[in-house]
Structures are given as C-alpha cells and as structure tokens.
N, C-alpha and C positions, 0 to 999 in steps of 0.2 A: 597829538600830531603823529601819525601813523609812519611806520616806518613799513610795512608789510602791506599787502595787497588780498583779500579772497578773493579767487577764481576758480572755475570748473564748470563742464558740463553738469548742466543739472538748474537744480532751481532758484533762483537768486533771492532771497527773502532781505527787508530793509531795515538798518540802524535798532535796536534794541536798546532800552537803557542797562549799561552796566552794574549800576546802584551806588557808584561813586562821581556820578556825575560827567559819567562815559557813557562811552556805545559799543555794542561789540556787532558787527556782522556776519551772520552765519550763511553760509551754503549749504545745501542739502541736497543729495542725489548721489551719483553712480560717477567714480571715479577720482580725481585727485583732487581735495581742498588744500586751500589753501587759504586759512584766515587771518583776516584784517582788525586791528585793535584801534579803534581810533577814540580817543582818550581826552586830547588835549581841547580845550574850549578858550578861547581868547578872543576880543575883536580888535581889528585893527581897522586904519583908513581903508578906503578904496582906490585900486590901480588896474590899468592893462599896458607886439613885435614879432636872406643870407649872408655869413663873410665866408671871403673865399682867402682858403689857409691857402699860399703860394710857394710853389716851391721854389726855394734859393734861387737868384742867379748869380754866378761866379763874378765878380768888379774887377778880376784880375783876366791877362792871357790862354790861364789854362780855363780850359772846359770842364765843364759843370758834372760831375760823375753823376750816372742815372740809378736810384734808387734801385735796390732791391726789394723783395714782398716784405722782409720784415726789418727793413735798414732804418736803424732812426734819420728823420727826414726834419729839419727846420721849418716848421708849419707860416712864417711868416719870411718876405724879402729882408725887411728888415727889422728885429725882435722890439715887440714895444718896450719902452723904459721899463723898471723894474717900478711895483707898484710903492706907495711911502709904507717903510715900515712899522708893520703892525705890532700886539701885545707878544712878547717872546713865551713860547710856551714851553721850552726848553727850562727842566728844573723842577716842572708843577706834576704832584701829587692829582692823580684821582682816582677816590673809592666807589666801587658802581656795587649796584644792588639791584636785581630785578629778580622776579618773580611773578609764576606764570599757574593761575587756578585752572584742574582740570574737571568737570564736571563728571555728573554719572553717563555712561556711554556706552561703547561694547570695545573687545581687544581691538587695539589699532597702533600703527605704524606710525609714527609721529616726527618727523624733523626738525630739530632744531637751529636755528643759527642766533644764539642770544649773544655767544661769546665774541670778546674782542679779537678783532682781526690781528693776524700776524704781518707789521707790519714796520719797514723803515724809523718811526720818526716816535716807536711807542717800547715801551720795556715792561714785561709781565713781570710785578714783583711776586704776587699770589692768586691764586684763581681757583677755585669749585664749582662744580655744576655738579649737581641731584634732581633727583627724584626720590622726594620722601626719605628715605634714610639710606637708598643705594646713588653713590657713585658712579657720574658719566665721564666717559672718557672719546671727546669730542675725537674729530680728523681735519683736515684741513684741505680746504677747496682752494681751485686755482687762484683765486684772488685772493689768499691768504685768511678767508674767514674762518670760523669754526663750525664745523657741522657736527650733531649728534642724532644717531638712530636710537628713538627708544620705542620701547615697544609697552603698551600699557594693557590694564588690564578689564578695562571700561568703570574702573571705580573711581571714587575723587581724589586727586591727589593734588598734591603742590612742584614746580620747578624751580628751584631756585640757582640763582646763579649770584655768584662775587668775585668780585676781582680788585686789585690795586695795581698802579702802572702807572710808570714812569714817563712823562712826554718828554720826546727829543726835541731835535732842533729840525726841522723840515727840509727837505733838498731844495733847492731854488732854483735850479737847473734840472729840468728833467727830458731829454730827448723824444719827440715823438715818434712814434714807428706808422709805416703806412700801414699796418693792419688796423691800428690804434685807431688812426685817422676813419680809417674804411667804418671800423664799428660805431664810431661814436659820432659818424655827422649823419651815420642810417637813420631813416625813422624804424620808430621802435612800436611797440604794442600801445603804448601809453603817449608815446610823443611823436604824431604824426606828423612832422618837420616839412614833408611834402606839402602837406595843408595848407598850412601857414608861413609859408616861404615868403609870398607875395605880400602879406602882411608885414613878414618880420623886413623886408628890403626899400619898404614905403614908411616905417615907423624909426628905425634907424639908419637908414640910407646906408653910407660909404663904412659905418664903423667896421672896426678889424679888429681881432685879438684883444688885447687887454682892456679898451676904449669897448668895445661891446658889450663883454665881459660886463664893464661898470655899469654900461647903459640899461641893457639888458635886466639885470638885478635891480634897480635902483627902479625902473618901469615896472616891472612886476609888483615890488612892492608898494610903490602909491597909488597904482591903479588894478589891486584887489586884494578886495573885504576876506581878513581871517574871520571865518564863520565855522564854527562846529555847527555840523549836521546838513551841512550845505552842498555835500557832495557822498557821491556811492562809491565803492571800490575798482567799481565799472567804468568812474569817469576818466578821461584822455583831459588833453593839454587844450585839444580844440574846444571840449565844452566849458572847461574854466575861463578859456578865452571870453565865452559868451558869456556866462554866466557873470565875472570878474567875482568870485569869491570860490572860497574852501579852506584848504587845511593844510598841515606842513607840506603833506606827497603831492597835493596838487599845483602848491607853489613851485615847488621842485620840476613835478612836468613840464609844468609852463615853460621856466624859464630854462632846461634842458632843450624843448622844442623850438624856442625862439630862436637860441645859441646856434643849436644845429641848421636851423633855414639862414643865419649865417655865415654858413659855413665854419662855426665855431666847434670843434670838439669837445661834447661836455656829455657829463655821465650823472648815474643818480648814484650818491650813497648815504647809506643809513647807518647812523650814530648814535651816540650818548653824548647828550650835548651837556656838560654844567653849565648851574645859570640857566637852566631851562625852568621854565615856572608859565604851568606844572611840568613837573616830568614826566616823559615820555619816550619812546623810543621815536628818533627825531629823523629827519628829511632834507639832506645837503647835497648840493649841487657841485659838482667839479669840473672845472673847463680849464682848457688849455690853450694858454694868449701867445705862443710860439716859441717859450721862453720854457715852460715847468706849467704843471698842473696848479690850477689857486682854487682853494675851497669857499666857497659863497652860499651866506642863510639869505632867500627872499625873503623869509618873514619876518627877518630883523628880529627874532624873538633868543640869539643866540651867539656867539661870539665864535665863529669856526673857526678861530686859533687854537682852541682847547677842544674840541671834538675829538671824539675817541672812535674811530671807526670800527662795525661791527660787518661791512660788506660792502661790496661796489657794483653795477650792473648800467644795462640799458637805459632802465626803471625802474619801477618798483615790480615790475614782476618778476626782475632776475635776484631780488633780495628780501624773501619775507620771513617776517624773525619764526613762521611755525607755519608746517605745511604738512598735513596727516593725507599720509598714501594709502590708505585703507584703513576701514571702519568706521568709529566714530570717538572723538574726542573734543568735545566742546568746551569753548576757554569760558573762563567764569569770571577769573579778575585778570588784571594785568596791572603790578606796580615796578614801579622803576626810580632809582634815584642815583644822580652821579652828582658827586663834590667835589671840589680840587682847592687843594692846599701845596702851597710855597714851601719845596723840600724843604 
C-alpha cells in the first residue's frame, strides 16, 4: 500500500516486480522523480460518491462576526455529535523500522521523508536515519514532517530509519480556519472533486460532516476490490471510481475526492499503520466533520487510532516518502515494520 506517488516529465515505464512480492515503479527521463513503492497485495470485497461546511449563524441578538483569511471558522451550523468512542491510543508504545535499498546509479540528490512527523498527539522517545554508516540529520517541513537531503554517490547502498514513540491522546476539538477550508475542498492533482461532485450529491444526497464522513468511508470500502497491480502512480480518484479497485493511495483519493465534492474537508496522509499486514508505508484519509479533524482507513486493513504520521498533503503528490532531484537513484527494496506495545 503505497504511501508515495512517481511523477515527472519524462517516460512513464509500468509496475516491475520487486522480488518480494512487490512492485517498484520507475520513471525515467529529464527532471524531478519522484518514486512510488507499492508493496502491499491483499484482496478485499468490492465497493463504489457535495456537503456544504456552513458557516455559524449566531441563535442569539448579536450578529454573527465575519471571518477573517485565516480565523478559525465552525465548518458546520450545528457540530455533529461526537463520534462513540474508539480504542484510546494514549499510553501505546510503537517501534517502526523501515529501510530503503538503493541500487547502482549515478551521484544524485535524493529526499527523503521516512521520518515521523512532529506532531501534537505523538512523543519521539529515539530515532535514527542513515545511510550506510553516516548519520542524517533531517529538517522539518510546514506540516511537521521530517525532510532529509542526501546526496548519493550512484553505488548501492541502504537507508535506514528507527524510531520509538510515544502516542498521546488526540485533541477532539480542533478549529477550522478558512484557509484550511479553501485548500482542502479544492480539487487536487489526484482528487478531481469537480468531477465527481455530481456523483458524490446523487450517491449521498443531504449527508453533512461527520454522517458523510461515515458514509463516505464505509461506501468506498464495500464498493472497491483491494487489488495489487490494478492501478499506476498516474491514476486519480475519477479512474478508481471506474475501475472500483486499487491500493491503499487510491482508496485514499477516492474517498478524499468524494468528501470534498461534499463539501467536506478532507486531506491525504501517509503513515505507519500497526497491525498492518503486510507492512507498508500506508494511506489515511483526514476529514473534518465541523468539530476536529477524524482519521479514517477505507481499506479497513488498519486501525487509525494507532497510526503514526509521517506527513499530510493534498494527495499523494504533496507526500512521497523519496523524491530524487537529480541524477539517478533507483529503489531496490523497501521494508517497513511498526509494533505497538501497552507502556
């Protein structure tokens, strides 16, 4: 289950087997790759879907103050109940391990974002990132993830990364701003929400906020087939639609793209999911039901109370765990494993 996307001008070559019962796909040409690992192979049943966030009205005398560009704003009139609650991840231990093969190649510019994000509801107890025997020392992008620039030297090497971290307790309130709103009901590169607007307002009619949110998720996943190899790095929200099958990213577009032609705010991010079987760098959905952001897996293959986030975006093109800016450095393997254990 892909957490990363390849893209670039240049020539699009198809799925490869990895030799562990993966696929790796390669781009090749002139200017920025950016490669996709897609690993996970599972099948599941088959499945195939605007709300419009409202802004407040005052139930009292005084009038209703007008937003500011970046004011947090109440995305619904009135906020859906709170959903029943789920497994507390507050207290739980997880040890992640991933590791990234690079083949033989020429010097090249390599980015990475393997590392866990710096965020709210998570505590770095330990953490490393290598290459080979030298020490990376990541930086940190707006959205709290971890970025490293390495610079390789076209021979093979290995990336490894570890970590152990603490999960908090999640905020349950979390205010929306109208920027937030602006970005996240746009259609995106991969979730064409204009598209399928008319779709998604004929397949869930009136739903709003957190009642979408469910519907939404719960439709994606009975009406489409988890298929390894059933989809390119190239594919959008609209051809999954057609097709009703793919892989964790394109469960994620889907139902990113539904959300949004409901006027729902919802984003993609890529995690370490335990309990993932197999492991993989994995593909979660975040929407916002008026109340706080809720984390949501369509493919049912993962439990997003315990997800460890390693980045957040549009889609998958604003979060791919390796993107080489020059030269050439081709992946070879990709392993990954996250556990979690009861402090």
């Amino acid at each position: 289950m892909p957490a990363a996307e390849a893209e670039r001008a240049g020539t699009l070559r198809g799925p490869r087997d990895a030799g562990d019962g993966g696929s790796l796909t390669r781009i090749a040409g002139i200017g920025v790759i950016v490669v996709s690992i897609r690993l996970n192979r599972r099948q599941k049943g088959t499945s195939w879907g605007v709300t419009e966030f409202e802004t407040a009205t005052a139930t009292t005398d005084e009038p209703t103050p007008t937003p500011t560009n970046d004011q947090p704003i109440p995305a619904n009139e009135t906020p859906d109940p709170a959903p029943a609650p789920g497994p507390n991840r507050a207290g739980h231990r997880v040890t992640i391990d991933a590791a990234v093969g690079i083949g033989w190649g020429t010097p090249a510019e390599v980015v990475l974002r393997v590392g866990v994000a710096r965020c709210p509801d998570v505590e770095i107890i330990s953490e490393s990132l290598m290459i080979g025997e030298q020490d990376l020392e990541p930086s940190r992008a707006d959205d709290g993830s971890s970025l490293v620039l390495v610079r390789t030297t076209g021979d093979q090497s290995w990336i490894a990364y570890r970590t152990e971290v603490l999960l908090l307790e999640q905020r349950s309130s979390q205010p929306l701003s109208l920027s937030e709103r602006l970005e996240f009901t746009a259609p995106s590169r991969y979730c064409p929400s204009d598209s399928t607007a008319g779709f998604a307002a004929s397949t869930f009619g009136s739903a709003r906020g957190g009642e979408a949110i469910d519907a939404v998720t719960d439709w994606v996943n009975s009406h489409t087939a988890y298929q390894f190899g059933s989809s390119l790095v190239t594919t959008t929200a609209l051809e999954t639609l057609a097709s009703a099958a793919g892989v964790c990213r394109d469960f994620a577009h889907l139902t990113i793209c539904l959300l949004r032609g409901l006027g729902v705010p919802a984003r993609y991010v890529a995690a370490y999911a335990p309990g993932l079987d197999p492991q993989d760098f994995h593909a979660l959905v975040e929407a916002h039901d008026g109340t706080g952001w809720r984390l949501v897996d369509a493919t049912g293959l993962s439990d997003p109370a315990f997800a460890v986030r390693i980045g957040t975006g549009r889609d998958g093109a604003d979060v791919p765990f390796m993107a080489v800016l020059s030269g050439s450095a081709p992946v070879t393997d990709v392993v990954v494993g996250a556990f979690r254990a009861k402090s």
